[in-house]
ChimeraX commands (.cxc) that place a marker at each C-alpha (Angstrom):
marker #1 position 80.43,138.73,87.06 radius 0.5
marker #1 position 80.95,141.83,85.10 radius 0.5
marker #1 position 78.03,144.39,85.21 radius 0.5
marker #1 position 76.60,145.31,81.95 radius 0.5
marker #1 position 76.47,149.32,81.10 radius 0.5
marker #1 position 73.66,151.05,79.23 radius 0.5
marker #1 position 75.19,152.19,76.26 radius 0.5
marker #1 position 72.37,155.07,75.81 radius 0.5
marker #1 position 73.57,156.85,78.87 radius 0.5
marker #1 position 77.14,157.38,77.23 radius 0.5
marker #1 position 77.96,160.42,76.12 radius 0.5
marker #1 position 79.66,160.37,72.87 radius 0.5
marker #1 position 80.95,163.51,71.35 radius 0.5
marker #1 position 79.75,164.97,68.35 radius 0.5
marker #1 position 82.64,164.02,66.42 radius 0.5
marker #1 position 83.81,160.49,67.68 radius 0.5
marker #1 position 84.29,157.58,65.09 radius 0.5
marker #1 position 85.40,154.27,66.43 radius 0.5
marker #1 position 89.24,154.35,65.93 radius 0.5
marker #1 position 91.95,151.25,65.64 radius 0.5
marker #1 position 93.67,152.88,68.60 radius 0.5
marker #1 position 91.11,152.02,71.49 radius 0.5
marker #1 position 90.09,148.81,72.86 radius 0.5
marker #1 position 87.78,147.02,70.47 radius 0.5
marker #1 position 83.97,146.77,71.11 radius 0.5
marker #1 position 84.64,149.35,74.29 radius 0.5
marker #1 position 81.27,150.68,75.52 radius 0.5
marker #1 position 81.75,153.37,73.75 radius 0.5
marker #1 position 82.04,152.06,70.74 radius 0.5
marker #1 position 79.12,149.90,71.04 radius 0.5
marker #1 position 77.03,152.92,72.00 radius 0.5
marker #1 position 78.06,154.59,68.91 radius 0.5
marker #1 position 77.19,151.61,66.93 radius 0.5
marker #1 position 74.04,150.63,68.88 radius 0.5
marker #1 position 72.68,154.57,67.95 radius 0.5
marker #1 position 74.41,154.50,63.99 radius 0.5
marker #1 position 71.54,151.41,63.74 radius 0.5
marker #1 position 68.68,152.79,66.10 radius 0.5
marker #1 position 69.26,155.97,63.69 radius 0.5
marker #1 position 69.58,154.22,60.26 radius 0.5
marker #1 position 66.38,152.12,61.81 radius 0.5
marker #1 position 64.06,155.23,62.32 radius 0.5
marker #1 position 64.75,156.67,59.10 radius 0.5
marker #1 position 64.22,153.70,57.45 radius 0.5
marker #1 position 60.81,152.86,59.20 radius 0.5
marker #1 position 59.98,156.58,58.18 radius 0.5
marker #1 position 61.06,156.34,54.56 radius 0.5
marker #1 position 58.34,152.76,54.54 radius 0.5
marker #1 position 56.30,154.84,56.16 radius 0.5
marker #1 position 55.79,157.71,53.94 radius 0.5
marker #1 position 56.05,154.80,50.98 radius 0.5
marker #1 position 53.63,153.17,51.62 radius 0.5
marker #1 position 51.05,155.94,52.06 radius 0.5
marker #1 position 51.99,157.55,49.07 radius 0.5
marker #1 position 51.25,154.00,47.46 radius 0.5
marker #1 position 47.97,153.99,48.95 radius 0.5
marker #1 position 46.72,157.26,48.17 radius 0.5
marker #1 position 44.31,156.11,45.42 radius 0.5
marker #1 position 44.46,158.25,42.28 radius 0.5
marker #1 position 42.19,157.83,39.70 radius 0.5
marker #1 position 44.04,158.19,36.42 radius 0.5
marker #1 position 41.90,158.05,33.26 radius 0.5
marker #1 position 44.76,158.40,30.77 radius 0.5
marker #1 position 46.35,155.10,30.30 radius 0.5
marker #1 position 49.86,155.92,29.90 radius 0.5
marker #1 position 49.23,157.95,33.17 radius 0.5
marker #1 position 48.06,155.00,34.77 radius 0.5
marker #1 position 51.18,152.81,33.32 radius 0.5
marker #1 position 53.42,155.02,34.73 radius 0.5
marker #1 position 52.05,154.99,38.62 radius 0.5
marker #1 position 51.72,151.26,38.67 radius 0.5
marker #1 position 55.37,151.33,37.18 radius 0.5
marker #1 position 56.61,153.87,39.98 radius 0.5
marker #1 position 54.51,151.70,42.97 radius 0.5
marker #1 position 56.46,148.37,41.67 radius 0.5
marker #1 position 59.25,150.27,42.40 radius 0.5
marker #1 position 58.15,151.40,46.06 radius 0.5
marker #1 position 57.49,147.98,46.53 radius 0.5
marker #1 position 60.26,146.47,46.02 radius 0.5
marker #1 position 62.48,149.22,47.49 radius 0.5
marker #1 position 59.88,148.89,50.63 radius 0.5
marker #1 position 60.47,145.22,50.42 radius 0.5
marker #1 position 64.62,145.85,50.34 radius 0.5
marker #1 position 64.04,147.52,53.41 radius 0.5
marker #1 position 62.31,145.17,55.37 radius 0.5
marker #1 position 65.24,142.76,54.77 radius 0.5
marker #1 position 67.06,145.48,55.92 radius 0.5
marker #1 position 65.30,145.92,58.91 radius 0.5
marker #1 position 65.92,142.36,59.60 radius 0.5
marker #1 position 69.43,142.89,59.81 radius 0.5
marker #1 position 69.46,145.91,62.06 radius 0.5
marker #1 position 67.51,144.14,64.77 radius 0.5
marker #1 position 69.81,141.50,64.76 radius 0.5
marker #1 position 73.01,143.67,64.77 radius 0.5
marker #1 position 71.20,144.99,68.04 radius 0.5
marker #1 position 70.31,141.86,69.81 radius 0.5
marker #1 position 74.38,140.94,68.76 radius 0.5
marker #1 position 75.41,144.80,70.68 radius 0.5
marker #1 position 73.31,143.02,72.80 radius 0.5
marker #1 position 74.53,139.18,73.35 radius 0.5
marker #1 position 78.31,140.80,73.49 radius 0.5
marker #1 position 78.44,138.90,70.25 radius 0.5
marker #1 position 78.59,142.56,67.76 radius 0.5
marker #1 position 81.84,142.95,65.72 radius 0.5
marker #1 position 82.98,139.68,65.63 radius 0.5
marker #1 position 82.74,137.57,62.58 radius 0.5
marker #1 position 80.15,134.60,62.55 radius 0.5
marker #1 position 82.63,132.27,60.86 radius 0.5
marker #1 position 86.30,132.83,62.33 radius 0.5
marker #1 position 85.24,134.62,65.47 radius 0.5
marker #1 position 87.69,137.66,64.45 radius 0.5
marker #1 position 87.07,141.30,65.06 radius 0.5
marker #1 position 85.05,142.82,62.05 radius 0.5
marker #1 position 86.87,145.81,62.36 radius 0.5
marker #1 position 85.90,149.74,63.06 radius 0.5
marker #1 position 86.11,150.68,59.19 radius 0.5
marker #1 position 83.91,147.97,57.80 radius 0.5
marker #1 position 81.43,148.00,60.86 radius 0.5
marker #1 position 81.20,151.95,60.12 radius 0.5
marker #1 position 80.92,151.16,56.65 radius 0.5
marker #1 position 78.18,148.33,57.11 radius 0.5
marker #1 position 77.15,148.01,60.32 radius 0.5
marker #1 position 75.16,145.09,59.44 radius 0.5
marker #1 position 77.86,143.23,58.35 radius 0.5
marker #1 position 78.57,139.67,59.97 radius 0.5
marker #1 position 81.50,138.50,58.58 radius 0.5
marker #1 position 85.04,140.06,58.33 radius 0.5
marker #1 position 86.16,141.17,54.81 radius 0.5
marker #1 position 88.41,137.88,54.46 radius 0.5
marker #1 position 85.29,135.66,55.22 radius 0.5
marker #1 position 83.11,137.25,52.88 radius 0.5
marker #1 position 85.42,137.58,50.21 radius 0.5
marker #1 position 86.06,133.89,50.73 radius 0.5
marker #1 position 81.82,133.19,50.41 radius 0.5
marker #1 position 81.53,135.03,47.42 radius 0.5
marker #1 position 84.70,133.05,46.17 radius 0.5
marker #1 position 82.85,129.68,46.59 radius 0.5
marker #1 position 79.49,131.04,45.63 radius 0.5
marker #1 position 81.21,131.60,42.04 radius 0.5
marker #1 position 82.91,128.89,41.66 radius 0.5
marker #1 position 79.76,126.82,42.90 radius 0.5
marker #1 position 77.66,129.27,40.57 radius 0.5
marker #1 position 80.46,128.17,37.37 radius 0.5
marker #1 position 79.99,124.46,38.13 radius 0.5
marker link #1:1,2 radius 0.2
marker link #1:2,3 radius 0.2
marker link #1:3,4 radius 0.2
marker link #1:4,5 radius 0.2
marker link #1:5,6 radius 0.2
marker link #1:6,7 radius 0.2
marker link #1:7,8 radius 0.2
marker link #1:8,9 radius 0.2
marker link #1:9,10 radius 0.2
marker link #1:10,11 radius 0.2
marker link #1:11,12 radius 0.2
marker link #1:12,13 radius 0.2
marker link #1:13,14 radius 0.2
marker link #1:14,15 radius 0.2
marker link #1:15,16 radius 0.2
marker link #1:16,17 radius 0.2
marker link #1:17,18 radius 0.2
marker link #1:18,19 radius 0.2
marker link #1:19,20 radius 0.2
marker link #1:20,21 radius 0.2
marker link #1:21,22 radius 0.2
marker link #1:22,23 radius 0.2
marker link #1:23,24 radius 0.2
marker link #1:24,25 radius 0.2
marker link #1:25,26 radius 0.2
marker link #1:26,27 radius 0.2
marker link #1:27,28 radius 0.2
marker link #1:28,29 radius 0.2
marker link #1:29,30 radius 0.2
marker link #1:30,31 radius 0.2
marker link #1:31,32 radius 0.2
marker link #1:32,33 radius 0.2
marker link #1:33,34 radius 0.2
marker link #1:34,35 radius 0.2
marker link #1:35,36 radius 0.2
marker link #1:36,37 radius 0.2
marker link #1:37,38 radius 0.2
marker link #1:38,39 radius 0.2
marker link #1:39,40 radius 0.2
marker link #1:40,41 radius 0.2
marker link #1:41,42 radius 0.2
marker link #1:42,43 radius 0.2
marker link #1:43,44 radius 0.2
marker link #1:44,45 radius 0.2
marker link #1:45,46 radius 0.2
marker link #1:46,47 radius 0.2
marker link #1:47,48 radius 0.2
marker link #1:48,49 radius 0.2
marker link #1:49,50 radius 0.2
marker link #1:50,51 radius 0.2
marker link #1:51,52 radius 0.2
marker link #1:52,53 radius 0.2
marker link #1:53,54 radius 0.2
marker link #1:54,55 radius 0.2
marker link #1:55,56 radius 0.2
marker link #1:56,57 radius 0.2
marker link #1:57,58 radius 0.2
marker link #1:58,59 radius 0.2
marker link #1:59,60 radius 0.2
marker link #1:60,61 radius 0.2
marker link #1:61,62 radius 0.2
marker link #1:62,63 radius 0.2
marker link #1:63,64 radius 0.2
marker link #1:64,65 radius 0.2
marker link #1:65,66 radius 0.2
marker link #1:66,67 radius 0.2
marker link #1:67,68 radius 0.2
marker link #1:68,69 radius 0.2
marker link #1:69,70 radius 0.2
marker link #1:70,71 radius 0.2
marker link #1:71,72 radius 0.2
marker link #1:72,73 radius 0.2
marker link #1:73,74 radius 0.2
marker link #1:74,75 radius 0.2
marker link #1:75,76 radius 0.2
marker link #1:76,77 radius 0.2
marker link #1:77,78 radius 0.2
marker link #1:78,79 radius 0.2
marker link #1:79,80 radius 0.2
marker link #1:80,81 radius 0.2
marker link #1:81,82 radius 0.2
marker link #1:82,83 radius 0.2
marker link #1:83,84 radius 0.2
marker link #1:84,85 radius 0.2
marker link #1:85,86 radius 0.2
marker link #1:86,87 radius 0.2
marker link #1:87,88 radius 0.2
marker link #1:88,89 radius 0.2
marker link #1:89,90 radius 0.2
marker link #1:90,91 radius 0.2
marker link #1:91,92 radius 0.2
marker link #1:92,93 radius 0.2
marker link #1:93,94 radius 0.2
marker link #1:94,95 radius 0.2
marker link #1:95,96 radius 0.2
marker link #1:96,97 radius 0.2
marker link #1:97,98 radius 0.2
marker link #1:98,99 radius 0.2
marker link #1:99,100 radius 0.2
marker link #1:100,101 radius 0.2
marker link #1:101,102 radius 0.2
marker link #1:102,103 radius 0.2
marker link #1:103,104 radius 0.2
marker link #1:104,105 radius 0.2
marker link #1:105,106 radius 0.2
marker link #1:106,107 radius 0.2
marker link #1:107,108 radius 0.2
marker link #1:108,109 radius 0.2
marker link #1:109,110 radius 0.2
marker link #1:110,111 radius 0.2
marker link #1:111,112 radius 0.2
marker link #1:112,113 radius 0.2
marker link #1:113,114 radius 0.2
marker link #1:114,115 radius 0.2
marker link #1:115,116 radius 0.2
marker link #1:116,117 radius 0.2
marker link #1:117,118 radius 0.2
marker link #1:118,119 radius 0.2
marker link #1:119,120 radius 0.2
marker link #1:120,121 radius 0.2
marker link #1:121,122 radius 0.2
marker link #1:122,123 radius 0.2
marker link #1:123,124 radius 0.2
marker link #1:124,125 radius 0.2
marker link #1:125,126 radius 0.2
marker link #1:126,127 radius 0.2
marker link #1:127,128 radius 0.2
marker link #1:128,129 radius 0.2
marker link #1:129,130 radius 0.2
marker link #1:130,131 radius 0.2
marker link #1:131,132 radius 0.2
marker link #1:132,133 radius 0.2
marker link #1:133,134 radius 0.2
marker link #1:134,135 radius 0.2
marker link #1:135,136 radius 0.2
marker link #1:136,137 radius 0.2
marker link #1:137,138 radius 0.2
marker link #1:138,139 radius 0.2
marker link #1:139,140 radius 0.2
marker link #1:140,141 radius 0.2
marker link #1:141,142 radius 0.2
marker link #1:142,143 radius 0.2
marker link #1:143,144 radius 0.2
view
């Protein structure tokens, strides 16, 4: 039974990107990813944060283009609020994958992700060949 390692006691340097050249989904490269989406997490529950007070604070605006324009810029809090939420979604589960030992593998061939895409989208689920291959059939399903 191998003994499972708290990837927030690594030290990582500064400076350290995943690289093709070390084992994949080493500890260390699950800490790295495990902090890019605790990091991208925080900043996105304090960018909802600060949105949504700012779309509370109640201004009274008697001119009616004034008025036009705040409802204008809180539909688009709102929906960029609501974009992150999804978001969120996807975050937590690319931590319970780090998790379940399951992170960096694609959901549909069971191949590595790879560093550059998972550093690029650290979200992502699916290898660049798989998704490419969705979107494929999505069109042509889409065209039909």
């Amino acid at each position: 039974m191998t003994e499972q390692v708290n990837l927030d006691e690594i030290e990582l340097e500064p400076d350290y990107k995943p690289s093709e050249d070390e084992p994949y989904m080493n500890d260390k490269q699950l800490a790295y990813y495990r902090r890019k989406l605790l990091d991208w997490r925080s900043q996105i529950v304090e960018d909802t944060t600060h949105a949504r007070e700012s779309m509370n604070d109640s201004e009274n605006q008697a001119d009616e283009l004034d008025r036009a324009s705040l409802e204008s810029d809180r539909y688009t809090e709102l929906r960029t609020v609501e974009r992150e939420q999804r978001l969120l979604s996807k975050i937590d589960a690319a931590l319970r994958r780090i998790d379940n030992g399951e992170f960096g593998y694609c959901e549909v061939t069971g191949e590595p992700i790879g560093v550059r895409r998972l550093d690029a989208r650290p979200v992502a689920t699916m290898s660049i060949e798989a998704k490419e291959a969705q979107e494929r059939q999505e069109r042509q399903m889409a065209e039909d």
